[in-house]
N, C-alpha and C positions, 0 to 999 in steps of 0.2 A: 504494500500500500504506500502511495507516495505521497510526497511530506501536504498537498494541496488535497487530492483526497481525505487526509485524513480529518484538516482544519475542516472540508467541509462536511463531514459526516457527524462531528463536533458542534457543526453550528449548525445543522437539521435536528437535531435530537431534542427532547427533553430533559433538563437537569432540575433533580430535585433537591432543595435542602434537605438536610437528615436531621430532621427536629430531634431526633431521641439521643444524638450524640452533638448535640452542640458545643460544648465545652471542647469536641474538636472538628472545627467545621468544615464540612466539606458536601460536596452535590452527587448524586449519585443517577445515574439512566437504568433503565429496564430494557430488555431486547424484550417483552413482549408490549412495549406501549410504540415500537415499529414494527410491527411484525414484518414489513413490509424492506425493511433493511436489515432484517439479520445475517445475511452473507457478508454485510457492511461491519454490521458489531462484532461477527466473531473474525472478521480477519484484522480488525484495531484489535481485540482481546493478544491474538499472534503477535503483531506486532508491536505492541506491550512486551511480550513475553521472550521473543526473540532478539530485539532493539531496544530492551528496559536495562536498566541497572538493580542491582540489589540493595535495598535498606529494612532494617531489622526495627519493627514496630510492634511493643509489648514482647517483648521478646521472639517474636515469629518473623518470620523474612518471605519479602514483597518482591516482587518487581515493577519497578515503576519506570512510565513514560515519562519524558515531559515536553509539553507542545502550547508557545504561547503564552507562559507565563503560569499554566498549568501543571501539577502533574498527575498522573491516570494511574489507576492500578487495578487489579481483580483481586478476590479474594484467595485466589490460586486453585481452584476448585478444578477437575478436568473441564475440558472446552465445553464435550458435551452437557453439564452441570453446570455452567458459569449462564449467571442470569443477570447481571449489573455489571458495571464497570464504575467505579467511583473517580474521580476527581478533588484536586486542593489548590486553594493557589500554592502558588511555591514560594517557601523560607528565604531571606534574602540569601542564604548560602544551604547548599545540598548537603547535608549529615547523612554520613552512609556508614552504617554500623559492622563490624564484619562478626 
């Protein structure tokens, strides 16, 4: 998926607040509120997971994207099981835990 692709599959979608964790805020999509783009969500989920880096949040380790001032992650679930993709803005510097 190329870098214009990806912004634009980013700014078709819906992003939700996650009211129940706001102490740390972040937006999260559903692949079924497009059902219509899931070829789209799950090849960004890829390229997350291919083209992310690793950082280690609550003690478990992510891969994360980042595109824009954002960064994406899943909750690492297999493709087939992966139902959201989340979003944050990004830290003024990237903390990557090993």
């Amino acid at each position: 998926m190329k870098t214009e692709e990806i912004k634009d599959y980013i700014a078709s979608v819906k992003w939700q607040f996650a009211k129940t964790m706001s102490a740390i805020p972040h937006e999260y999509t559903v692949a079924e509120w497009n059902p219509g783009k899931k070829d789209l969500f799950e090849t960004f989920i890829l390229c997350i997971r291919e083209n992310g880096y690793k950082n280690v949040f609550y003690g478990k380790e992510y891969m994360y994207f980042d595109v824009d001032g954002y960064k994406y992650w899943t909750m690492g679930n297999p493709l087939e099981e992966t139902t959201l993709i989340n979003r944050a803005k990004l830290d003024s510097e990237k903390k990557v835990e090993a």
